[in-house]
N, C-alpha and C positions, 0 to 999 in steps of 0.2 A: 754422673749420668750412667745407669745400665747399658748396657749391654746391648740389652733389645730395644732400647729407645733409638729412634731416627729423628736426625731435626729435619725440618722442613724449610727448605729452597724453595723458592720463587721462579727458580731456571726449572725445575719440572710443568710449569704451566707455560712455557714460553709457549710451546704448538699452538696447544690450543686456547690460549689466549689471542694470540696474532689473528687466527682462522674467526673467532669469537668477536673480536673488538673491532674487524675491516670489515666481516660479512654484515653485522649490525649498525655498524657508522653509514658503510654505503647504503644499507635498504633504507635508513631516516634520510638522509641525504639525497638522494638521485630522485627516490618519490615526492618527497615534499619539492624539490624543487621543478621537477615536471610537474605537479598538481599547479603550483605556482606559476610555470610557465604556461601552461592551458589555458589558467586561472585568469591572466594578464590579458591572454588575445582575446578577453571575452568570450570563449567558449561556455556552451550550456554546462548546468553541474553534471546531467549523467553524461557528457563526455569528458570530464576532466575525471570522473568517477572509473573510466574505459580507460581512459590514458595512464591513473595511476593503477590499476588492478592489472593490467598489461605490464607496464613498468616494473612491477612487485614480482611478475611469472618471469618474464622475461631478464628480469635483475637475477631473479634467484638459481637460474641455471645458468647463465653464464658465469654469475661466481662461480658454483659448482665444478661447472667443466674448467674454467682458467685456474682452479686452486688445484683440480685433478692432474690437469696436464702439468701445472709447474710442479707440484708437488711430488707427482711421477717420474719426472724428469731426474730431479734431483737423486730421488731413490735409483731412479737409471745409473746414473754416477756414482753414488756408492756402492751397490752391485759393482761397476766395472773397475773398482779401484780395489775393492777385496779379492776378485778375481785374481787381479794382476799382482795384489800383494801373496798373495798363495801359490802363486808360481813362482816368485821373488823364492819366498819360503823352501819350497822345495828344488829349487835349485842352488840357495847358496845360504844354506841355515848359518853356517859361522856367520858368514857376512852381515844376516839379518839382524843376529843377535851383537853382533858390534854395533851396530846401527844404532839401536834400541837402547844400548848401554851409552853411546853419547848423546843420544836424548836426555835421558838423566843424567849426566854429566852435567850439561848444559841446565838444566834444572838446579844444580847444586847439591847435587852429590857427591860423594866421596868414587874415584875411579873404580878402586877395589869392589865401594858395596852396588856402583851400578850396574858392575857385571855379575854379580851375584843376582839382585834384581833381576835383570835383564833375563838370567837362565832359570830362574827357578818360575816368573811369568811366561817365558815361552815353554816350559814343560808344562805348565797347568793348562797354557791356550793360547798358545801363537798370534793366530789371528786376530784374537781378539785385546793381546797387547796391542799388538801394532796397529791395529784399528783405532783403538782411543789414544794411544800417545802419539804413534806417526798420525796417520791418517785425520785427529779429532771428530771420530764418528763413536758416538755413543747411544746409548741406547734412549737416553733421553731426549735426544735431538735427531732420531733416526726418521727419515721420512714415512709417512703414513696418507697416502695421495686419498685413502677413501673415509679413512675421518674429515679429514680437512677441508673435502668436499662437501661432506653432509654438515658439517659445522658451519662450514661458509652459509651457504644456499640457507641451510634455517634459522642463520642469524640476521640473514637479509632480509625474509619473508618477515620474521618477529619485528625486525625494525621500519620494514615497509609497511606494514600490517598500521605503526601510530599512527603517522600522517594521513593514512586512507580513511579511520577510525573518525579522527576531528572533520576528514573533507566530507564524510559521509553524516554528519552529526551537526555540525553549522550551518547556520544560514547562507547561501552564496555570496550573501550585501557581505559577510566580513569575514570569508573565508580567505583571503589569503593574510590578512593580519593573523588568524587565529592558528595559522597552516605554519608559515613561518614561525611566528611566538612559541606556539608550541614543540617544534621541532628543535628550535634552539633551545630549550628548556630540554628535550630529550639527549640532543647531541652530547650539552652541558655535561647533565647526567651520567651520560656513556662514559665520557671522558674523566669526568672524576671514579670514576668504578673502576676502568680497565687501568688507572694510574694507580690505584689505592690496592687492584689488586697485584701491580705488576712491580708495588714497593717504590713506586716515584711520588711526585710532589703533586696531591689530589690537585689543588686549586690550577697549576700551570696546565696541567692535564685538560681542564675542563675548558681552559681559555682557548687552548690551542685550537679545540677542536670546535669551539664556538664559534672562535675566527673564520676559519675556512665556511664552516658550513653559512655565514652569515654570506660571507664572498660569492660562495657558488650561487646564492638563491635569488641574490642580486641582479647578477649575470643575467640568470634564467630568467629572472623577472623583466630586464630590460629586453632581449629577444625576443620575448612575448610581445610585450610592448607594443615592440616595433613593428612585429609581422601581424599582430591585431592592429593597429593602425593603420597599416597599409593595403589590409583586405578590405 
């Protein structure tokens, strides 16, 4: 292999995979099964049509803000932990660099080469040793709160977008077989994708996530049900 060639890992998509495969599972998910829930109490189509297009806006920013705010947080904490290790640094560099050398130690090194290690990475970039070995903050895993937001949110919208697409294209007489049917064929989908990209086992992938989503629609279906009965 040259030189200039890099293989490719699967662990560099992990971000935004995660942010990609929950913003899109929930936007099929939460709307199809409110379309279903409207669906059930007998509601007219243009307000099951209001309830999922609400559902779709309303879904899509609060992903947004809950991936921002977790996402930022996280990044909160690694900011306060490089902080605290660069004062570590300048207050007790031998100390630091023993530290770091029984990291590798521990790793299966040889004692001699892990303090050679150890000095010749804190000469090139201190903080950025002990960030990836102590700390395990890399760069590929570093938080990024305003991707993760706009990834969420517009994978919510893209996947709320299906179930509205079928509710608004059906007949009402067999809109929620076609609602459900189809969403479980998307879920399906999602699940073998986000498994097949993330190097798991497409097929378990797709069941898992068929499972749930069949479970939630049910629910939602029976609540409707119930509280269309009772009006």
């Amino acid at each position: 292999m040259s030189v200039g060639n890099k293989e490719r890992h699967r662990t560099g998509r992990i971000g935004w995979l995660r942010a990609a495969v929950l913003g899109a599972n929930d936007g099929i998910l939460s709307t199809s099964s409110l379309v279903i829930g409207v669906a059930t109490a007998h509601a007219t189509h243009s307000n099951v049509m209001v309830a999922g297009v609400a559902g779709l806006v309303a879904g899509a920013m609060s992903m947004a803000a809950g991936e921002y705010i977790s996402v930022h947080s996280q990044g909160d904490t690694e900011q306060a932990e490089l902080e605290f290790e660069r004062s570590e640094l300048k207050a007790d560099d031998r100390g630091e660099r023993i530290e770091l050398a029984a990291i590798y130690i521990a790793r299966g090194l040889d004692p001699s080469l892990a303090k050679q290690v150890a000095t010749q990475l804190m000469a090139h970039d201190a903080i950025g040793a002990h960030a990836r070995d102590e700390l395990g903050i890399t760069e590929t895993f570093r938080a990024r709160p305003i991707q993760a937001a706009f990834a969420s949110a517009a994978c919510f919208a893209v996947g709320a977008a299906m179930p509205l697409l079928v509710t608004a294209t059906v007949p009402p007489a067999i809109l929620i077989p076609f609602v459900s049917g189809s969403s479980l064929v998307f879920l399906a989908l999602l699940g073998g994708l986000a498994a097949r990209a993330g190097g798991a086992g497409v097929t378990m992938g797709a069941i898992r996530v068929t499972f749930w989503g069949a479970l939630a629609m049910a629910l939602t279906a029976g609540v409707g049900s119930l509280f269309g009965t009772a009006s």
